[in-house]
BASE-111927 format. One record per residue (C-alpha): residue number from 1; x, y, z; residue in three letters. Coordinates in steps of 0.05 Angstrom, whole numbers. Layout:
// BASE-111927
SITE num      u      v      w residuo
SITE NUM      X      Y      Z     ALA
...
***
This chain:
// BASE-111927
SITE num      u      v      w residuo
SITE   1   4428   3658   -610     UNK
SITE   2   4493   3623   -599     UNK
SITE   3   4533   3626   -676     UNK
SITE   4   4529   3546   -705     UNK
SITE   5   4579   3527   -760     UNK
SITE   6   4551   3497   -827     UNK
SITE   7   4594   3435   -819     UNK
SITE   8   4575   3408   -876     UNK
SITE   9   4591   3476   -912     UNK
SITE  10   4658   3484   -894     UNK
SITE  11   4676   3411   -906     UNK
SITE  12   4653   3412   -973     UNK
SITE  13   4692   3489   -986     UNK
SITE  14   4752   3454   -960     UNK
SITE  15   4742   3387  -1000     UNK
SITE  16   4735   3431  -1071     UNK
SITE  17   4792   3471  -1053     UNK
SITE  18   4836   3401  -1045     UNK
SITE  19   4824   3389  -1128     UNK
SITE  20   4862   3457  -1139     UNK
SITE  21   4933   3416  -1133     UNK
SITE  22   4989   3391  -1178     UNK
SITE  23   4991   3328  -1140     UNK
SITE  24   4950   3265  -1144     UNK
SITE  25   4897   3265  -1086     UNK
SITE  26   4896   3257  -1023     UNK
SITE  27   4953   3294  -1033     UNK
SITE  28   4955   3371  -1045     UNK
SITE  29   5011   3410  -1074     UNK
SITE  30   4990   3483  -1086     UNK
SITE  31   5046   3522  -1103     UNK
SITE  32   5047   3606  -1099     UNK
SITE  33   5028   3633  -1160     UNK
SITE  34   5016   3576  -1198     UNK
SITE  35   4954   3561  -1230     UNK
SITE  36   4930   3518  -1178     UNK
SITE  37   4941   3579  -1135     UNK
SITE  38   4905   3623  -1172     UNK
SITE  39   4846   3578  -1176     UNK
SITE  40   4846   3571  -1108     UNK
SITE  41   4844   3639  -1095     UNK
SITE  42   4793   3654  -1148     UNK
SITE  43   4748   3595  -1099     UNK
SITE  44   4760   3638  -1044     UNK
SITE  45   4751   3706  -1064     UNK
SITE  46   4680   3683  -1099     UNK
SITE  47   4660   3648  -1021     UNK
SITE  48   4669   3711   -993     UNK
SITE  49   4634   3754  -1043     UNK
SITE  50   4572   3703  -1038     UNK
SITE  51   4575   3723   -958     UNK
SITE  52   4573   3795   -979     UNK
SITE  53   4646   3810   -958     UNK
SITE  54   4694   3864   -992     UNK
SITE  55   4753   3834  -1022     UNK
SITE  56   4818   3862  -1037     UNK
SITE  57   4892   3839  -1045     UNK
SITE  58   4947   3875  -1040     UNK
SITE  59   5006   3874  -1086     UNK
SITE  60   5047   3810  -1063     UNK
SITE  61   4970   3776  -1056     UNK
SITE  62   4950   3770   -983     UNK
SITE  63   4871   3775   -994     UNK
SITE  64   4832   3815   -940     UNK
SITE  65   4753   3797   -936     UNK
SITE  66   4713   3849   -900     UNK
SITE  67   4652   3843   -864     UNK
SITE  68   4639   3919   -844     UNK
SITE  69   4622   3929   -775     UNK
SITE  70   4572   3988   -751     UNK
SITE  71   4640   4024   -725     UNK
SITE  72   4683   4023   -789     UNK
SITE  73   4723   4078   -763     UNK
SITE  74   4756   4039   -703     UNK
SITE  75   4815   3991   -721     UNK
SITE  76   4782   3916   -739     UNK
SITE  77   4798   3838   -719     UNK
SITE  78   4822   3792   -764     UNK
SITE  79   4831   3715   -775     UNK
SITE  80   4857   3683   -822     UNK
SITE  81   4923   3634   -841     UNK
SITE  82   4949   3612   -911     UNK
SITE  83   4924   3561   -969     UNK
SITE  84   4995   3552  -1001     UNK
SITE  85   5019   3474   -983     UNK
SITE  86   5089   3440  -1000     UNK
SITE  87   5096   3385  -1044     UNK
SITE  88   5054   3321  -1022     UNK
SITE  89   5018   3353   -964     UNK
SITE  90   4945   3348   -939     UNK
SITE  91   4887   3380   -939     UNK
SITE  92   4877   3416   -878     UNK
SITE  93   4944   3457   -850     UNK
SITE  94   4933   3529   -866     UNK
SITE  95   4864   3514   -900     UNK
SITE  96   4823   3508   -836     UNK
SITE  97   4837   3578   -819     UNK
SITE  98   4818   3607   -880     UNK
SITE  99   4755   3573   -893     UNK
SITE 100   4740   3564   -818     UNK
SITE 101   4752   3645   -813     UNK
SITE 102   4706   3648   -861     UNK
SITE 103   4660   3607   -834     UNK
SITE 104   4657   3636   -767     UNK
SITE 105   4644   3707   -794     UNK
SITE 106   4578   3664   -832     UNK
SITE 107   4565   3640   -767     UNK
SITE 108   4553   3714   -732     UNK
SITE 109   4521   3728   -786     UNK
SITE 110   4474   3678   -788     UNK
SITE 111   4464   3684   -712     UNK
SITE 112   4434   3764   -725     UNK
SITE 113   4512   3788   -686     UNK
SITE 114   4519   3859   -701     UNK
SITE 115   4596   3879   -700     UNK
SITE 116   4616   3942   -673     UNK
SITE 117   4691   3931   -702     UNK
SITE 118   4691   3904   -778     UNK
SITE 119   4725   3832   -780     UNK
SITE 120   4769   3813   -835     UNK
SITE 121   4787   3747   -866     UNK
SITE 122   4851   3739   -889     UNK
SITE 123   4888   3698   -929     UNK
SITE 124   4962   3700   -931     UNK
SITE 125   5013   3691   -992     UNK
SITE 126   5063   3635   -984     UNK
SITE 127   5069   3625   -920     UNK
SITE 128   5109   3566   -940     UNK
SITE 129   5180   3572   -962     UNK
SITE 130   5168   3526  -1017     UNK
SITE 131   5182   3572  -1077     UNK
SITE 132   5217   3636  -1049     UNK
SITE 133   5254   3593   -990     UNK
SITE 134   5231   3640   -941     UNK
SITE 135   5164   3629   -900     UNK
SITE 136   5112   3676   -883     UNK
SITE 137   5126   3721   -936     UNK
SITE 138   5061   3763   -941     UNK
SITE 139   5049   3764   -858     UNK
SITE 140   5126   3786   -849     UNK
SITE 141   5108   3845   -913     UNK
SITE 142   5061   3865   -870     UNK
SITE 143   5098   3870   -811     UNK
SITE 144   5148   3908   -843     UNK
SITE 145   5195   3848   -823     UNK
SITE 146   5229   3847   -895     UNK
SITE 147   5219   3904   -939     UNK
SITE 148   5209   3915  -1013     UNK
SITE 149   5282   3896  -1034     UNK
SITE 150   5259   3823  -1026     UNK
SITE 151   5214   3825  -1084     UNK
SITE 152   5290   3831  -1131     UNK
SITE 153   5334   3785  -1080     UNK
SITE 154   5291   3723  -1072     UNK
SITE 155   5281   3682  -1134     UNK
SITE 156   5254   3610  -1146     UNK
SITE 157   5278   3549  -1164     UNK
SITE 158   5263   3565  -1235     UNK
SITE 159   5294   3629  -1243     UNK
SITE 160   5237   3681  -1235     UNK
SITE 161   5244   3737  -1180     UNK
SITE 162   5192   3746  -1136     UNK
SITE 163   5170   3811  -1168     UNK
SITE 164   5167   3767  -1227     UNK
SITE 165   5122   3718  -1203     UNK
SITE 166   5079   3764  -1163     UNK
SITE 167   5069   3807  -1221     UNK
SITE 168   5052   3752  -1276     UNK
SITE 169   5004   3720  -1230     UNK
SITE 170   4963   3788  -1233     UNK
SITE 171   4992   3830  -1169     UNK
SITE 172   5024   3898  -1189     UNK
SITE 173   5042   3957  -1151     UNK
SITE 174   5097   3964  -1101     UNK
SITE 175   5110   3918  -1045     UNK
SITE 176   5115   3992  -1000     UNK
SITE 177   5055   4000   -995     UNK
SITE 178   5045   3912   -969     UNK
SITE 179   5063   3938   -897     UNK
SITE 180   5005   3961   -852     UNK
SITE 181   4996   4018   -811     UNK
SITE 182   4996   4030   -736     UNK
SITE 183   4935   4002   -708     UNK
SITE 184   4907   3976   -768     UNK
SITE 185   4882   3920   -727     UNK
SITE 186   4858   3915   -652     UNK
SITE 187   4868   3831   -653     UNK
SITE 188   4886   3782   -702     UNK
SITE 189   4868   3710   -682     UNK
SITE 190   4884   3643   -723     UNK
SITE 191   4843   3581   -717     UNK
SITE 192   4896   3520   -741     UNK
SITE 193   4905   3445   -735     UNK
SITE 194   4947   3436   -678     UNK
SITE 195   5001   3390   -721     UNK
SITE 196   5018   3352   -671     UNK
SITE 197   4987   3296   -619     UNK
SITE 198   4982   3335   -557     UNK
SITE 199   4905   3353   -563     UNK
SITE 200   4891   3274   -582     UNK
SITE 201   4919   3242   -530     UNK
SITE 202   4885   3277   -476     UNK
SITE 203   4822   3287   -509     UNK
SITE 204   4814   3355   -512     UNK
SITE 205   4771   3395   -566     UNK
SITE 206   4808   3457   -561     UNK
SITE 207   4890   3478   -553     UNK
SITE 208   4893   3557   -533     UNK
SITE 209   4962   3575   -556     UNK
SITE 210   5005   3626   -503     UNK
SITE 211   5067   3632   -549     UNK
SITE 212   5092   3615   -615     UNK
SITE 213   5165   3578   -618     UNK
SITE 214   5225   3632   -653     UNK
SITE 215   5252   3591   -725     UNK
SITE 216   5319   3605   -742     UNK
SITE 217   5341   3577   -809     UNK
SITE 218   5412   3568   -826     UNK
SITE 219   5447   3541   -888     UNK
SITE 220   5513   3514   -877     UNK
SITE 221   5570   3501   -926     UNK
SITE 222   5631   3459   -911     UNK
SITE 223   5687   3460   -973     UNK
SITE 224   5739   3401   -967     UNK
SITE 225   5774   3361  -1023     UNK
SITE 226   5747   3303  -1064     UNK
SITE 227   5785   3254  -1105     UNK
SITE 228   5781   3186  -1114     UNK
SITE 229   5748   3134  -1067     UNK
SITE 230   5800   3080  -1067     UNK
SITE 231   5853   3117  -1083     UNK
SITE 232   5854   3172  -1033     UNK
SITE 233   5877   3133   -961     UNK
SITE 234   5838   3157   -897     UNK
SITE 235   5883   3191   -865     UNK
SITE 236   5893   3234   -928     UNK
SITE 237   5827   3253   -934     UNK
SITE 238   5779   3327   -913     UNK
SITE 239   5709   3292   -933     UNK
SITE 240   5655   3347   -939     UNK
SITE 241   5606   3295   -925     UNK
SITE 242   5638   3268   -856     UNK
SITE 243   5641   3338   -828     UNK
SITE 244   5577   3362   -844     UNK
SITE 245   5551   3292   -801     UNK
SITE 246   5589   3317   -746     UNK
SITE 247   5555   3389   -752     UNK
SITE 248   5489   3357   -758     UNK
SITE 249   5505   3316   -694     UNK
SITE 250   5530   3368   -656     UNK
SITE 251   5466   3405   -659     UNK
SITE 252   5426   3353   -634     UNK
SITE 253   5478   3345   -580     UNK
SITE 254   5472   3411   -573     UNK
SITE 255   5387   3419   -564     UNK
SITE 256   5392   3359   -516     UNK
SITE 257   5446   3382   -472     UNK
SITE 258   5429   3457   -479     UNK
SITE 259   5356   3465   -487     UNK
SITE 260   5289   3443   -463     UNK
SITE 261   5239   3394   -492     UNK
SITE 262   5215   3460   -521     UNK
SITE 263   5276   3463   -569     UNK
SITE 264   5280   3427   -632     UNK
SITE 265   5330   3426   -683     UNK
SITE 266   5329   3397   -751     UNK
SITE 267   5380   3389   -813     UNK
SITE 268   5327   3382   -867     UNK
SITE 269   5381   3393   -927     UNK
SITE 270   5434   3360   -944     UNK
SITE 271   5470   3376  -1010     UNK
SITE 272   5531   3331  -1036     UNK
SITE 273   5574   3338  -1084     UNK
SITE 274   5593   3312  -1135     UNK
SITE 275   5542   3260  -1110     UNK
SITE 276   5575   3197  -1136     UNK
SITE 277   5586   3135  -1105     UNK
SITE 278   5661   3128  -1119     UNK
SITE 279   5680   3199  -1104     UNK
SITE 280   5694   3234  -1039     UNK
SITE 281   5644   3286  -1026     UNK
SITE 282   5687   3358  -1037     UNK
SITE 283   5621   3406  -1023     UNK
SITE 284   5562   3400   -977     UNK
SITE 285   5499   3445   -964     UNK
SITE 286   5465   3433   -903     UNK
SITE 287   5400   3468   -878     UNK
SITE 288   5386   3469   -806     UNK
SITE 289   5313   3492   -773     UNK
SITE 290   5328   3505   -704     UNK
SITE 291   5266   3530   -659     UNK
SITE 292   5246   3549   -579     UNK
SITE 293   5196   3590   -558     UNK
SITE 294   5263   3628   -517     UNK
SITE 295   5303   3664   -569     UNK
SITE 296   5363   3665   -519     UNK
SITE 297   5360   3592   -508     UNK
SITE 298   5355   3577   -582     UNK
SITE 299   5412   3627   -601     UNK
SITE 300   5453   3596   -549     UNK
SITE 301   5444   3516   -581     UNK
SITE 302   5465   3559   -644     UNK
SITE 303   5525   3577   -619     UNK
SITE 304   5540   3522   -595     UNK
SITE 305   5539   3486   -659     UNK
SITE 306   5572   3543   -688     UNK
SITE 307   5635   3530   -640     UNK
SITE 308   5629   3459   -660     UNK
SITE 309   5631   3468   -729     UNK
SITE 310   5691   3500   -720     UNK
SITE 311   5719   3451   -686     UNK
SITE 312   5707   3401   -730     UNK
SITE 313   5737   3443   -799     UNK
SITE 314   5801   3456   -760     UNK
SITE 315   5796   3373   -741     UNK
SITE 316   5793   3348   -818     UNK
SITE 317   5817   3404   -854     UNK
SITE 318   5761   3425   -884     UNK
SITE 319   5734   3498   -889     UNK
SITE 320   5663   3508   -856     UNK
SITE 321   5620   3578   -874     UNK
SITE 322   5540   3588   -853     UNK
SITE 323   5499   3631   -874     UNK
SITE 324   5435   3657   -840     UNK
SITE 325   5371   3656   -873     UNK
SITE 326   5326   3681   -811     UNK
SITE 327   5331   3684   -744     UNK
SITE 328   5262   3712   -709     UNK
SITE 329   5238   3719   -649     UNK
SITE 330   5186   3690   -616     UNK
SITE 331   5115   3712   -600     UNK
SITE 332   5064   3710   -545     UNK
SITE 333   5002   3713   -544     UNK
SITE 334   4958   3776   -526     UNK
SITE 335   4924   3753   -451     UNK
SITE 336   4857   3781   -472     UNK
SITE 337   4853   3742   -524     UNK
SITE 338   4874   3680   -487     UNK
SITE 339   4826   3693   -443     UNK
SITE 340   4774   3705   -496     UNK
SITE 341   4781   3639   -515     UNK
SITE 342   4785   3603   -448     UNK
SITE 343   4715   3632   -438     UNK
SITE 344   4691   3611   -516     UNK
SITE 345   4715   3535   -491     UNK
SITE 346   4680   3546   -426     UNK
SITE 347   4617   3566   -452     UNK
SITE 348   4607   3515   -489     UNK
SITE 349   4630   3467   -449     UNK
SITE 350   4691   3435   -493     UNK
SITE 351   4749   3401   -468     UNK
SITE 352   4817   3452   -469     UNK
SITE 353   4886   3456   -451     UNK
SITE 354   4950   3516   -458     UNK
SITE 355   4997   3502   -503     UNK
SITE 356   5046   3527   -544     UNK
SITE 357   5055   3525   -620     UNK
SITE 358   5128   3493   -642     UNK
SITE 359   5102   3507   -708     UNK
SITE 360   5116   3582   -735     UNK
SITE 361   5051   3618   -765     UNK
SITE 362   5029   3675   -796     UNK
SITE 363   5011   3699   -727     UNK
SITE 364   5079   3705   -705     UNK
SITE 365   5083   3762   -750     UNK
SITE 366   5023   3792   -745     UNK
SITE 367   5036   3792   -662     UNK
SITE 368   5086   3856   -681     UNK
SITE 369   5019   3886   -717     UNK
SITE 370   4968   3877   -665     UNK
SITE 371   4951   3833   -597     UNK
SITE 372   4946   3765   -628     UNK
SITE 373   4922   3694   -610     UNK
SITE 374   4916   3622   -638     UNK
SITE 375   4863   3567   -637     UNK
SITE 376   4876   3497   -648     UNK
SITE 377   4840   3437   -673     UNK
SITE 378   4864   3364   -664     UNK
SITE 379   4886   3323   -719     UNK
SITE 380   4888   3251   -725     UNK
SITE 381   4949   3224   -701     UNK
SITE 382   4979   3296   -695     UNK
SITE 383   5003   3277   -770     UNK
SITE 384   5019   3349   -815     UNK
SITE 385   5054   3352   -888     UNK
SITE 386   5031   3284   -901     UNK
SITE 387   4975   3266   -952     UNK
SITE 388   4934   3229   -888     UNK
SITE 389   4942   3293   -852     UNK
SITE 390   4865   3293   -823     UNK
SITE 391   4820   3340   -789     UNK
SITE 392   4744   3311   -764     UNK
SITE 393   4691   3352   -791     UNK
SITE 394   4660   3354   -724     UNK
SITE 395   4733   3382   -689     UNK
SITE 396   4735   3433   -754     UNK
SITE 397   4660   3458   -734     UNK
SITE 398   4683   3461   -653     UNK
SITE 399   4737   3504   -671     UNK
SITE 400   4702   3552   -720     UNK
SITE 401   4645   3562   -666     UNK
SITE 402   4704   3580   -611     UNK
SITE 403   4722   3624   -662     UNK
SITE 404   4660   3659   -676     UNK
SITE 405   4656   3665   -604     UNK
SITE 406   4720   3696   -592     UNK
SITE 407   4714   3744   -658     UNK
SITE 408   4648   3771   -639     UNK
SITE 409   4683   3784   -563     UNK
SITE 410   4735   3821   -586     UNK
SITE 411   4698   3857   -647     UNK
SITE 412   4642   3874   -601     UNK
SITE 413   4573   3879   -592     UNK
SITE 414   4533   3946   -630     UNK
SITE 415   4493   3973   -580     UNK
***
């Protein structure tokens, strides 16, 4: 028996989870290690238990939900993504992978699908930068990509450490012992919305993602001289402001001239001060997102902009400093599992398409952990980190069933 997802199951997990938010619906804000958070995770960890998984967390949260295969000895699969969402997002980016993963592993089991590898479910811990200002925290823990030291250095907008945080919200013990071992997994695969329009507009049920763009993050600060606004003549002036404009268009120059129409780059910040109308801006923080699924094509727009900068601080006499947050590489996706899913899609005959993912994921950490793939989902208008973000029930239920399919390939069959 083929495995059929409860549509109207996961719908409704996914709708309960959506009242677990600080913000007014439709929009969700579910901050890590918040209340909401906790509730949230409380939702999911009693889900599970009702499908007769084994839950742990480990101590910086990432939840693991086990369905035991008849070979618990060999390594297991895995799906999973993150339930974490920024301020005034949606309902469905992160979620669908969770509940969907758990779905899918309901599926097999309701289909009689006897696993020779177990399968976990996992849900991640702030994979949003929201709080910490540094994505993917749990997956890059486990990774080993950042080590304990972070849980001291990164601290939130309201003062508490990580290790703080972490540890009031109930999660104790060292962040050591976060990072997994060799072979702890054979595959990983996440089912997400694709957030973006690429699946709508040509129809297709299903995106099977090949690689996973690099994010570099970058905070910039320029230092020039404020003073009065009419008193101060132009040619006297080093505005802050007017040089970190230049910066900002020099990237873009930059990922048009130098890049592809697979590199984007972004200045999402922009801190002035003193931040009044009749003073000349003297400090400036930008914060620039730059991403390309080639790391040397990306570092190359970055230094670029870097030279630019440069430039531009010896032009208005103004002193120009950055600071890197991240700079990762990219990932791509294990063929077998690609291939896994290409046959999923064709066996049930569903409209697909390769693509890559421009958006970074948990899966581009857990690709240095195991072979790793991504499904995606349309979603309406290709519309993310909005309130209207919006998955169709039906296209949540297509993409849990490709991902039964594909879990129960690479977990295999007991004999």
């Amino acid at each position: 028996m083929r495995p059929a997802a409860d549509r109207g199951r996961v719908w409704q997990e996914l709708e309960q989870l959506a009242t677990f938010s600080d913000a007014t619906p439709p929009a969700v804000t579910r901050i890590v290690f918040t209340e909401h958070d906790r509730r949230a995770r409380e939702f999911f960890r009693s889900r599970c238990e009702a499908a007769g998984l084994a839950v742990r967390a480990d101590a910086v949260g990432n939840t693991f939900a086990r369905w035991q295969g008849t070979s618990p000895d060999l390594p297991a699969v895995a799906t999973g993504s993150h339930i974490d969402a920024i301020p005034n997002a949606g309902r469905f980016d992160g979620t669908v992978g969770v509940f969907g993963g758990l779905e899918a592993v309901r599926a097999l089991q309701a289909a009689g699908v006897r696993p020779r590898r177990s399968i976990d479910v996992i849900m991640f811990t702030s994979e949003e930068p929201t709080r910490f200002g540094l994505g993917c925290l749990g997956s890059r823990l486990l990774a080993g990509s950042i080590d304990a030291t972070v849980g001291q250095t990164l601290r939130g907008a309201e003062g508490l450490t990580l290790d703080e945080a972490r540890q009031a919200a109930g999660f104790s013990g060292s962040l050591d012992n976060v990072r997994l071992g060799a072979g702890a997994y054979a595959a990983f695969v996440e089912l997400h919305i694709e957030q973006g329009p690429l699946l709508e507009r040509a129809g297709d049920d299903i995106g099977i993602v090949t690689a996973i763009a690099a994010p570099a993050s970058v905070r910039v600060f320029i230092e020039g001289q404020g003073g009065h606004a009419g008193a101060v003549l132009m040619p006297d002036r080093h505005d802050a402001f007017l040089a970190a404009s230049e910066i900002a268009l020099a990237l873009e120059d930059a990922v048009r001239t130098l890049g592809s129409i697979d590199t984007v780059g972004t200045v999402g910040v922009c801190d002035v001060f003193p931040g009044a109308i009749n003073s000349i801006p003297s400090r400036v923080r930008i914060e620039i997102d730059l991403r390309d699924v080639d790391e040397e094509r990306r570092n190359r727009v970055w230094r670029h902009a870097e030279q630019a900068g440069a430039l531009v601080a010896a032009r208005r006499g103004v002193t120009v400093r950055s600071v890197i947050i991240n700079m990762d590489p990219p990932a791509t996706c294990a063929a077998a599992i690609v291939h896994a899913v290409s046959a999923a899609c064709a066996a049930r005959a569903l409209q697909h398409q390769r693509m890559i993912s421009r958006a970074y994921h948990d899966s581009l950490f857990m690709a240095r952990v195991a072979p790793t793939g991504m499904i995606f989902i349309p979603c309406r208008d290709g519309v993310s980190h909005r309130p209207d973000e919006y998955a169709d029930p039906d296209a949540i239920a297509r993409g849990v069933e490709v991902l039964a399919d594909t879990l129960a390939t690479l977990a295999g069959e007991a004999s």
